[in-house]
C-alpha positions in Angstrom: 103.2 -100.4 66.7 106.0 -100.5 69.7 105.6 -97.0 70.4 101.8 -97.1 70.2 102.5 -100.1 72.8 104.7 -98.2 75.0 102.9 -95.3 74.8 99.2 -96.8 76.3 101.4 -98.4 78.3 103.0 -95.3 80.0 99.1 -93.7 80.0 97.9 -97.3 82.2 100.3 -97.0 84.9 100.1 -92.4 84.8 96.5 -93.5 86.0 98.0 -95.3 89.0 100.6 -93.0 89.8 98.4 -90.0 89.5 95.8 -91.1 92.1 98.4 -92.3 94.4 100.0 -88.4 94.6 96.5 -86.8 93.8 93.6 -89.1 95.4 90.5 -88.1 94.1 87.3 -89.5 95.6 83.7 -88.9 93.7 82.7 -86.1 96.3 86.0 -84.4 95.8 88.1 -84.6 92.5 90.9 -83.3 92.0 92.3 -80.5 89.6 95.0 -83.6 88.0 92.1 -86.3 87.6 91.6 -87.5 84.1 91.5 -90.3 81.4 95.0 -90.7 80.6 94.8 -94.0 78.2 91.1 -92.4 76.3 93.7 -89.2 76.0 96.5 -91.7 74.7 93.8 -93.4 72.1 92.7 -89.5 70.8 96.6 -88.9 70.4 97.0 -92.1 68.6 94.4 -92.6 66.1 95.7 -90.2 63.5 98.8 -92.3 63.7 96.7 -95.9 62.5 96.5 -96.8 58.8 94.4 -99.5 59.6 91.2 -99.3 62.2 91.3 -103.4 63.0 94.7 -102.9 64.4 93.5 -99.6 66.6 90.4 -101.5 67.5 92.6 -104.6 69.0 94.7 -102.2 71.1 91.7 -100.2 71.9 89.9 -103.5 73.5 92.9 -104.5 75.1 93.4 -101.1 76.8 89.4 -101.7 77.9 89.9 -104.9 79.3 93.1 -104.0 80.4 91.2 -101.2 82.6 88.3 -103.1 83.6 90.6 -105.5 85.2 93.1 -103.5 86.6 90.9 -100.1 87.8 87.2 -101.0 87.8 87.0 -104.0 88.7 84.4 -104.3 86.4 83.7 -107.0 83.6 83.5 -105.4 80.3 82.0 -101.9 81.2 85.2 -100.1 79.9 85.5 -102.3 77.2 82.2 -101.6 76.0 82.7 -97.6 76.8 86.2 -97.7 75.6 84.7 -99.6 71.6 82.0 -96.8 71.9 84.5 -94.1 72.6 86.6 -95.6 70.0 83.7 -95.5 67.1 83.6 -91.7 68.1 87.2 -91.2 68.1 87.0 -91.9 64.0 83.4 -89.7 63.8 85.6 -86.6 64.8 88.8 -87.0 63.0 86.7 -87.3 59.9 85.0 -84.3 60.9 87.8 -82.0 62.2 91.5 -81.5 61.0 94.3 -82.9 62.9 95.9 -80.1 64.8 96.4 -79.1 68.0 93.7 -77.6 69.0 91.2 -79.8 67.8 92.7 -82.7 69.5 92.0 -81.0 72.9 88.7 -80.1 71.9 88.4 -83.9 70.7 90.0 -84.8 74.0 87.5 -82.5 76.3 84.5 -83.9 73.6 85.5 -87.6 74.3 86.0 -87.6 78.0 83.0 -85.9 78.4 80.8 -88.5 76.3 83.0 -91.4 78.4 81.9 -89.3 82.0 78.2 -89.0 80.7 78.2 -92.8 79.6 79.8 -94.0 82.8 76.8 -92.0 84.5 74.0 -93.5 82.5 75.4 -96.8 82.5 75.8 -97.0 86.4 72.6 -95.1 86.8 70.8 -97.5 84.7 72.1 -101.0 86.1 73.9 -100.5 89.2 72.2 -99.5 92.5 73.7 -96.6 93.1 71.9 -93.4 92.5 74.8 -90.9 91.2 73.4 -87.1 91.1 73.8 -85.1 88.0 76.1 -82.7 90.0 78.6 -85.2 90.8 78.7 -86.1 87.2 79.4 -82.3 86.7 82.1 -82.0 89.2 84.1 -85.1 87.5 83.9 -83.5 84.4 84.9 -79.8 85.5 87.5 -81.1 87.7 89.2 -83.2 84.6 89.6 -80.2 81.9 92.7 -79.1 83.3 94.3 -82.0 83.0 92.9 -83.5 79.7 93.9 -80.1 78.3 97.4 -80.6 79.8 97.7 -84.2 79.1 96.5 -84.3 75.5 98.8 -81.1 74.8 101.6 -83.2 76.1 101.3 -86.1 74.4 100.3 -84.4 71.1 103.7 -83.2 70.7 105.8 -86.0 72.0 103.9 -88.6 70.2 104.4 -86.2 66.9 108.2 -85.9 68.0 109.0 -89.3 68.5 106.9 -90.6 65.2 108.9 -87.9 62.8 112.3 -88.7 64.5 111.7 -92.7 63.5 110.4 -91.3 60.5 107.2 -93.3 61.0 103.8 -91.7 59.5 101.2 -94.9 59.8 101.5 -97.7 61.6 101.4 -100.1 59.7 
């Protein structure tokens, strides 16, 4: 459960440090711009024998980013639960492997983007156009593809070299 700790960890502050060196703004997003704890949640679930523990971590990462990103009171708590629940759809569907985990990856942060954009549509003021919600999402793949890569094989790496296959 440490390195699952350490790990989300390292993915909350990677969003702070990227978009300090690569600011992206909602009319221009950048090529490095994605999800980097949803990414570190798709790399981890595999790893979880037991869904209560992945849930706690997985609302504790949402709060975790509503308070220090958003700003927002439980919008990516809600989003990351939801996001979660699909997480477990697609791993029962597809096989653990690399490429399926980046096709989860792309999947998931798409369905968080699209969410996001209904969600703020819906209750917020703001009137968001369908081809911002386009750009996000095209400007993120190279990085969720990158990312989830990655972490794949570290997180693979570092659970065989401690000889860890669930945790527990």
């Amino acid at each position: 459960m440490i390195i699952s700790i350490i790990y989300l960890a390292i993915c909350l502050i990677l969003e702070v440090i990227m978009s300090i060196f690569f600011p992206s703004t909602l009319t221009n997003v950048s090529l490095f711009t994605t999800i980097y704890t949803i990414i570190g949640l798709i790399i981890l679930y595999p790893h979880f024998n037991n869904d209560k523990k992945y849930y706690l971590l997985l609302i504790i990462c949402g709060i975790l980013f509503d308070v220090l990103y958003t700003s927002t009171f439980m919008f990516n708590l809600v989003l990351f639960v939801i996001v979660g629940i699909i997480i477990k759809i697609l791993y029962n569907i597809f096989p653990e492997n690399i490429f399926m985990t980046n096709l989860m990856s792309f999947i998931i942060i798409i369905i968080y983007h699209l969410l996001s954009f209904i969600l703020l549509s819906l209750f917020s003021g703001i009137s968001y156009s369908f081809i911002l919600l386009v750009n996000i999402i095209l400007g993120s793949i190279l990085m969720t593809i990158i990312y989830t890569t990655i972490s794949y094989y570290i997180i693979h790496y570092t659970f065989n070299k401690f000889g860890i296959k669930y945790v527990k």
